[in-house]
Kinemage of the C-alpha trace (Angstrom):
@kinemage 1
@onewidth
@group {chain A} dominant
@subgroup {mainchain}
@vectorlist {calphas} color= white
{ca unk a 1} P -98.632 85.990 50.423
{ca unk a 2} L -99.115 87.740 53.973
{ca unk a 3} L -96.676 89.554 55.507
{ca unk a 4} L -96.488 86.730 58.388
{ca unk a 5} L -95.750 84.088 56.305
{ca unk a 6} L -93.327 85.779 54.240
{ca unk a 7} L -91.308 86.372 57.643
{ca unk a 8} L -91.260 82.411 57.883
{ca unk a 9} L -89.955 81.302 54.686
{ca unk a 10} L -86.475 81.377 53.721
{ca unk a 11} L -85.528 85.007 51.535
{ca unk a 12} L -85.531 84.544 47.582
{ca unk a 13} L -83.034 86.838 48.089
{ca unk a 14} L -80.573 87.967 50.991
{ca unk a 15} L -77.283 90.326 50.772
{ca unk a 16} L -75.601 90.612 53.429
{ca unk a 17} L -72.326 92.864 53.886
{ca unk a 18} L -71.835 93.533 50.335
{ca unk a 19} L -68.975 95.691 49.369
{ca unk a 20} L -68.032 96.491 45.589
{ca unk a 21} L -64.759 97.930 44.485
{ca unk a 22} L -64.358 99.719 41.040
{ca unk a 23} L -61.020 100.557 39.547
{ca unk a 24} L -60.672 104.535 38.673
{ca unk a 25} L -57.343 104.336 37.657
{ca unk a 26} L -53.701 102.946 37.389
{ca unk a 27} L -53.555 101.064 40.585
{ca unk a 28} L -56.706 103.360 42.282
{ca unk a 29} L -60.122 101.949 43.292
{ca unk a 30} L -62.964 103.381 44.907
{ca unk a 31} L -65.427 101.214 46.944
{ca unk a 32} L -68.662 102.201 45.431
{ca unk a 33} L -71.122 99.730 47.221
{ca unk a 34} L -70.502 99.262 50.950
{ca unk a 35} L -71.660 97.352 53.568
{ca unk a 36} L -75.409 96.697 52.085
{ca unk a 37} L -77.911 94.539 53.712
{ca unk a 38} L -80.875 93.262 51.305
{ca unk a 39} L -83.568 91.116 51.848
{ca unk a 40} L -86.391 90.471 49.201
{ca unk a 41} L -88.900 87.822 49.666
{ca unk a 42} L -91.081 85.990 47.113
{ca unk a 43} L -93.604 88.254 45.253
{ca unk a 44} L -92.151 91.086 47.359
{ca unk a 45} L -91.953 94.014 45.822
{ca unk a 46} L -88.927 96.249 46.576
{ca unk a 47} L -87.140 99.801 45.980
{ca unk a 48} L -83.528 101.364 45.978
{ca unk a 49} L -83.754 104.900 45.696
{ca unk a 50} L -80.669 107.546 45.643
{ca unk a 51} L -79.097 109.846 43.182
{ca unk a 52} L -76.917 109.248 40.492
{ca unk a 53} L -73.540 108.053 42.013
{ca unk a 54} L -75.024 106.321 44.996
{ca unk a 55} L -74.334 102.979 43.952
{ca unk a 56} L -77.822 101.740 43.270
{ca unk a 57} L -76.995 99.952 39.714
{ca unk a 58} L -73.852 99.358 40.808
{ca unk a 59} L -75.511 96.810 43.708
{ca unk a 60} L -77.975 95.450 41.192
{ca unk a 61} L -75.645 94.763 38.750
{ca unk a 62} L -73.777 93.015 41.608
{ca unk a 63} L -76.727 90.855 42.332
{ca unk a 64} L -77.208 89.304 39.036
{ca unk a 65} L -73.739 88.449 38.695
{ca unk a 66} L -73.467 91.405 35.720
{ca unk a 67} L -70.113 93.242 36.972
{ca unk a 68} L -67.055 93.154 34.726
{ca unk a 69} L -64.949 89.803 34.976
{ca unk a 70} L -61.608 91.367 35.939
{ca unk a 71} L -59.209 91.256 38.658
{ca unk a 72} L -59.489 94.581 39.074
{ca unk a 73} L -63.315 94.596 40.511
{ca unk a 74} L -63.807 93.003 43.610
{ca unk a 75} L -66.803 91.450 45.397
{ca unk a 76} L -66.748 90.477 48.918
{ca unk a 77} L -69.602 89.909 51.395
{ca unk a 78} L -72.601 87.637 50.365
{ca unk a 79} L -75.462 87.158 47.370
{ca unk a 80} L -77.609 84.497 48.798
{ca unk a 81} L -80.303 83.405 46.148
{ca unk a 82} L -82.538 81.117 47.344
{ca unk a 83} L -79.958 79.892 49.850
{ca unk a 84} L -77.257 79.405 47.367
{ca unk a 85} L -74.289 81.857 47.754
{ca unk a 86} L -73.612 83.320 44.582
{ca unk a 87} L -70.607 85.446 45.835
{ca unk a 88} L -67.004 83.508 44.369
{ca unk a 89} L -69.598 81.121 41.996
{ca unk a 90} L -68.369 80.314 39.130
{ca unk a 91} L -69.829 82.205 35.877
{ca unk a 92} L -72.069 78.733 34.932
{ca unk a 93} L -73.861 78.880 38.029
{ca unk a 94} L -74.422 82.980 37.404
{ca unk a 95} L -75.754 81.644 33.606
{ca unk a 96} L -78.107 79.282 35.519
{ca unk a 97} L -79.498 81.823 37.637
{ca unk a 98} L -80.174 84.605 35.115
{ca unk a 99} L -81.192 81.894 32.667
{ca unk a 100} L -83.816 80.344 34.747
{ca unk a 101} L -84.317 82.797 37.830
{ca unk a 102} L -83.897 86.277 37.321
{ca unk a 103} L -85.501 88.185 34.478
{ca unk a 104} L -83.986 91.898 33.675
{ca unk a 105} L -85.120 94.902 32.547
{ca unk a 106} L -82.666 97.967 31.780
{ca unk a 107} L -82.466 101.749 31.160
{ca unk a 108} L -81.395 101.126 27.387
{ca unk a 109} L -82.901 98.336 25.623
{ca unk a 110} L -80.297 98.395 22.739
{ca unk a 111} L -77.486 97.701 24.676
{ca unk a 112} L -79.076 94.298 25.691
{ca unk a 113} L -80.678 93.622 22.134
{ca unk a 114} L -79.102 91.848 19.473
{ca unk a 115} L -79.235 94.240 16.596
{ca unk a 116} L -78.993 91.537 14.053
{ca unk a 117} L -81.483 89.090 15.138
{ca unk a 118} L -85.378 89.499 14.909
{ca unk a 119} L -87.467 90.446 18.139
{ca unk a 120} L -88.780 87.347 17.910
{ca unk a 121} L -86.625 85.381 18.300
{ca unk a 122} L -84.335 87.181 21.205
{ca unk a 123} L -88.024 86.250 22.916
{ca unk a 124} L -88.221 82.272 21.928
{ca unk a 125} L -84.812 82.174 23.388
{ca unk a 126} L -85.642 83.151 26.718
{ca unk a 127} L -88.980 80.730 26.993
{ca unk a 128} L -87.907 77.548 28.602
{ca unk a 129} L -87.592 74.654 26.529
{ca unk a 130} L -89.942 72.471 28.764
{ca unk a 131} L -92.678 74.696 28.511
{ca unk a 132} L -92.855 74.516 24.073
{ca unk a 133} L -90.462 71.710 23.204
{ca unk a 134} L -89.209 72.089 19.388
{ca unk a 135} L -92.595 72.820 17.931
{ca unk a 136} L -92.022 75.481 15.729
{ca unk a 137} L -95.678 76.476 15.813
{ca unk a 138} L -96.314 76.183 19.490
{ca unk a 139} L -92.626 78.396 19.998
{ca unk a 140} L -94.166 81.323 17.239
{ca unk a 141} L -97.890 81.129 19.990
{ca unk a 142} L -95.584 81.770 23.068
{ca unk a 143} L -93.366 84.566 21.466
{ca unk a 144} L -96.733 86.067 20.408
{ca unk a 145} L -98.538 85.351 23.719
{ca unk a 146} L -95.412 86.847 25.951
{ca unk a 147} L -95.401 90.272 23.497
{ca unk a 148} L -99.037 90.400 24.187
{ca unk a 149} L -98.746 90.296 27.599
{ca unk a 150} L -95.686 93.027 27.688
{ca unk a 151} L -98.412 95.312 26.354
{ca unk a 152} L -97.333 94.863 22.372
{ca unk a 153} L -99.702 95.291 19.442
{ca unk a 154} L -99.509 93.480 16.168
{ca unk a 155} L -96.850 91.095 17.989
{ca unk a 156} L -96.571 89.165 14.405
{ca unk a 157} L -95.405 92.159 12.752
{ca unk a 158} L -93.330 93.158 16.244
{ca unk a 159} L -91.932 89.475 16.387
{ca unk a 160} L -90.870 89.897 12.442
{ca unk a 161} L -88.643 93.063 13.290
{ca unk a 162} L -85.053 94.509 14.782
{ca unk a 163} L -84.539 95.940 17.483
{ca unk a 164} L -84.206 99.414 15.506
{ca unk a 165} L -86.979 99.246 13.609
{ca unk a 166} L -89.198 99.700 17.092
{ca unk a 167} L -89.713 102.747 18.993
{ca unk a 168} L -88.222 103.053 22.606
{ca unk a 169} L -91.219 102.254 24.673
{ca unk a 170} L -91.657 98.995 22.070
{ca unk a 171} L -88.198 98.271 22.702
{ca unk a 172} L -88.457 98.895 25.997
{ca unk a 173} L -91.857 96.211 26.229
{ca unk a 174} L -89.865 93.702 24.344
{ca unk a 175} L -87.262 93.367 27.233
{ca unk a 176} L -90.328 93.254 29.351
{ca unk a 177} L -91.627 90.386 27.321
{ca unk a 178} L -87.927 88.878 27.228
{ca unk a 179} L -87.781 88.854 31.183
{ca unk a 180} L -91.110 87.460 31.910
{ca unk a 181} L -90.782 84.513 29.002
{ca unk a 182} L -89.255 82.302 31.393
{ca unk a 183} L -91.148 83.058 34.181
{ca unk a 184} L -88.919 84.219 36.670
{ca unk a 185} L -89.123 84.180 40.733
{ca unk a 186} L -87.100 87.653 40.429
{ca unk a 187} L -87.566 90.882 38.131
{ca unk a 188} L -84.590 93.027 38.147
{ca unk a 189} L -85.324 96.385 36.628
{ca unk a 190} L -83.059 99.262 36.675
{ca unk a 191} L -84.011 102.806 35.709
{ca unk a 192} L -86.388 100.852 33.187
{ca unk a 193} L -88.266 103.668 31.737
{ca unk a 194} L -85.794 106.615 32.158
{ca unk a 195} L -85.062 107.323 28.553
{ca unk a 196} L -88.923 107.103 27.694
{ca unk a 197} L -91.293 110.739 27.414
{ca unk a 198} L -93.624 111.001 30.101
{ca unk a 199} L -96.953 109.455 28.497
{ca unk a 200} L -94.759 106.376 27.232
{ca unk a 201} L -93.205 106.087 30.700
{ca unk a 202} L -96.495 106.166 32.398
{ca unk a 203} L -97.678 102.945 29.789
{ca unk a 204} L -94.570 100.782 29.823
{ca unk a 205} L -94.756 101.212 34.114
{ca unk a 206} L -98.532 100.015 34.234
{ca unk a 207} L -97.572 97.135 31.968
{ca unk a 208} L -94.374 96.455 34.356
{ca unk a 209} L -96.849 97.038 37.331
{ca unk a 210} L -99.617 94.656 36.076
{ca unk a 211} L -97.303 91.788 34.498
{ca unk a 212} L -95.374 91.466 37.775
{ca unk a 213} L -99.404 91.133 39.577
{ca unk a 214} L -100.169 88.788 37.297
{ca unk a 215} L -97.204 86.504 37.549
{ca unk a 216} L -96.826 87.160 41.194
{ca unk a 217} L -92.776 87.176 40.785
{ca unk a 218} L -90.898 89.281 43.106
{ca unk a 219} L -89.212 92.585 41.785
{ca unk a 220} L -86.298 94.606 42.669
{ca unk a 221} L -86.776 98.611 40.879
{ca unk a 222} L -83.931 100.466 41.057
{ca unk a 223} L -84.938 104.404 40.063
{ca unk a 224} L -84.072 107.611 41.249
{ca unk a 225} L -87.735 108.679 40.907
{ca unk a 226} L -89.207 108.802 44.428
{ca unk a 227} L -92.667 108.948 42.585
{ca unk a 228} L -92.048 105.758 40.645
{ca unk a 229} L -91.028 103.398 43.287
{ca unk a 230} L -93.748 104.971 45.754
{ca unk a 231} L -96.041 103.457 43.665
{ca unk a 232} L -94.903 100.322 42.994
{ca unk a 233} L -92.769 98.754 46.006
{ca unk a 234} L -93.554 97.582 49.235
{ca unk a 235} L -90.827 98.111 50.499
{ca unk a 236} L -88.188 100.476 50.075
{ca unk a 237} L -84.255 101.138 50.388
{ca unk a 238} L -82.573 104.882 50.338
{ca unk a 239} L -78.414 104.852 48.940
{ca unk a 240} L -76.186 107.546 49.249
{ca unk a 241} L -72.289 107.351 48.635
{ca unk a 242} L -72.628 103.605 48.364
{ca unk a 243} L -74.257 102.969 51.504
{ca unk a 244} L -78.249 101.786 52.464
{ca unk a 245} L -79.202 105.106 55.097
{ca unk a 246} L -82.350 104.284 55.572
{ca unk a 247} L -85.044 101.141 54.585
{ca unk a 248} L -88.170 100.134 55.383
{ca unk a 249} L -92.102 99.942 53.935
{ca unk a 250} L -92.247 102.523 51.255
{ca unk a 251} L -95.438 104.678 52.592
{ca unk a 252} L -93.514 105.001 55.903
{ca unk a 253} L -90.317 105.781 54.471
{ca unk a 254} L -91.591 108.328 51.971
{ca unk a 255} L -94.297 109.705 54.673
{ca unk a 256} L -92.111 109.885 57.521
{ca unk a 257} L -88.166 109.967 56.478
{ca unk a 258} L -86.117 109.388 59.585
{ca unk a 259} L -82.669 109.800 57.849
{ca unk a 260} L -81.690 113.141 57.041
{ca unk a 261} L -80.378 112.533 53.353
{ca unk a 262} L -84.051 110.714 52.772
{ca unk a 263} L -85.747 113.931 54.029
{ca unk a 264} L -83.787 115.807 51.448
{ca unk a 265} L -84.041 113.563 49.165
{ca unk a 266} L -87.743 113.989 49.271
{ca unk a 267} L -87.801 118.134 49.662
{ca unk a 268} L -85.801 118.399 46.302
{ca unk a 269} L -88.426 116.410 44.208
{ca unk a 270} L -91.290 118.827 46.162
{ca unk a 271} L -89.541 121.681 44.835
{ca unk a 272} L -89.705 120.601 41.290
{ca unk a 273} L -92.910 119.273 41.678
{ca unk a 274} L -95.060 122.250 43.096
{ca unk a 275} L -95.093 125.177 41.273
{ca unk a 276} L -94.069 128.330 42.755
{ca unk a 277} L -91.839 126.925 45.411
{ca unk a 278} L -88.061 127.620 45.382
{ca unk a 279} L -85.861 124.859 43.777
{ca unk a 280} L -83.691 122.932 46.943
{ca unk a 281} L -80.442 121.152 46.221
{ca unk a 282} L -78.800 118.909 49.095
{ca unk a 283} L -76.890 121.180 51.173
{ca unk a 284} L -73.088 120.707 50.879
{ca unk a 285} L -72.825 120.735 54.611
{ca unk a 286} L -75.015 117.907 54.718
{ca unk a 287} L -73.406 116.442 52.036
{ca unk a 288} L -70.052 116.584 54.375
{ca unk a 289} L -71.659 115.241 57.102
{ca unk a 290} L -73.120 111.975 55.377
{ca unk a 291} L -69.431 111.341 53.113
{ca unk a 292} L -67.872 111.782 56.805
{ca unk a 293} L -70.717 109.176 57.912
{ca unk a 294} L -70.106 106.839 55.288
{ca unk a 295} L -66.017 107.002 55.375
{ca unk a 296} L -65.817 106.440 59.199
{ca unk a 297} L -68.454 103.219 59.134
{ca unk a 298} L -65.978 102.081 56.193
């Protein structure tokens, strides 16, 4: 899809004014999302960058509907998917959505695997009934077809196993192969290869990369690694303390940072990443300035 007639259809996604608050203690909050603006468009691919603590997962969790039920976190502002506003639905029409719309893809694949059931079928239960019906046998080709295409080997003997009988970059491919199974407009991936060593990292992203081509779904990666999302957005957003400070395409943002957190952002991966150049940390003063920034706009 161009870029001019993506401006002309309605947003798969638009979040407008979104503001999360988290309970810290007896009768304390914090408000650790603030005021974000989001737009993602069909097949668009798109980035939210920032540091631990800047509220990144804490606005994706938000936008599939995964935040604690309690009284005690609040959600105010608006989740528009596909036109429907999600914010106040009730937790059927948030099933519905992640059911049939939104596939997702997390930092630690055990914590959204059933230990007790077999890879297999975690998979056959996210492949729409429409598409296989009850055939047992045409079920088994999908599960095996979907593994395949999440970049799995010997998917019969994969398909036959727990969760912790795989490695962490299998484990990791089976949640890819779980989110793409129903063939969803939206991928949702957050920090999805964090816990993985570099050369396992580097396979489970090009299968991520290549899957989300090939089904031409739309993609929200949320990572703190600059390097990651500059190859594999279009677009990009920066958070710090809770707030979007900058956003726009990824090459421009990355190339030519306007915001000043962004530009530091960027000069403390440069220091790790070329040798012989002195490590830089966020100035405190800086730091200051933007928490002084973000608590006045609040």
């Amino acid at each position: 899809m161009s870029t001019s007639d993506r401006t002309t259809t309605q947003p798969l996604l638009q979040v407008t004014g979104l503001n999360v608050f988290l309970p810290t203690g007896r009768r304390s909050e914090i408000e650790a999302v603030r005021h974000v603006d989001l737009l993602v468009r069909d097949g668009e691919r798109v980035g939210i960058v920032g540091e631990s603590g800047s509220g990144k997962s804490v606005t994706g969790r938000a936008i599939a509907g995964l935040l604690p039920t309690s009284p005690l976190v609040r959600v105010n502002g608006s989740i528009r998917f596909a036109g429907k506003e999600m914010v106040g639905a009730a937790a059927e029409e948030w099933d519905e959505i992640r059911r049939e719309r939104v596939g997702m893809i997390f930092q630690d694949p055990l914590t959204f695997l059933n230990p007790v059931m077999r890879i297999g079928r975690q998979v056959a239960e996210s492949i729409p009934l429409a598409r296989v019906g009850r055939d047992h046998r045409a079920q088994l080709a999908a599960v095996h077809e979907f593994l395949r295409r999440a970049g799995l080997e010997q998917v019969e003997q994969v398909a036959n196993s727990f969760p912790h009988e795989l490695s962490g970059g299998m484990r990791q491919r089976v949640l890819i192969a779980i989110a793409i199974a129903k063939k969803p407009a939206l991928i949702l991936a957050d920090e999805p290869t964090t816990a993985l060593d570099a050369t396992v990292q580097q396979r489970v992203l090009r299968t991520l990369d290549e899957t989300v081509a090939e089904l031409r779904t739309a993609m929200i990666l949320i990572s703190h690694d600059l390097a990651v999302v500059a190859g594999m957005t279009d677009r990009v957003y920066v958070m710090y303390a809770g707030q979007i400070v900058e956003e726009g395409p990824t090459e421009r943002v990355l190339d030519d940072p306007q915001h000043p957190y962004t530009r530091a952002l960027l000069r403390s991966v440069y220091s790790i990443t070329e040798p012989g150049t002195e490590l830089y940390s966020i100035p405190p003063a800086l730091r200051g300035e933007l928490n002084a920034e973000a608590a006045h706009a609040s």
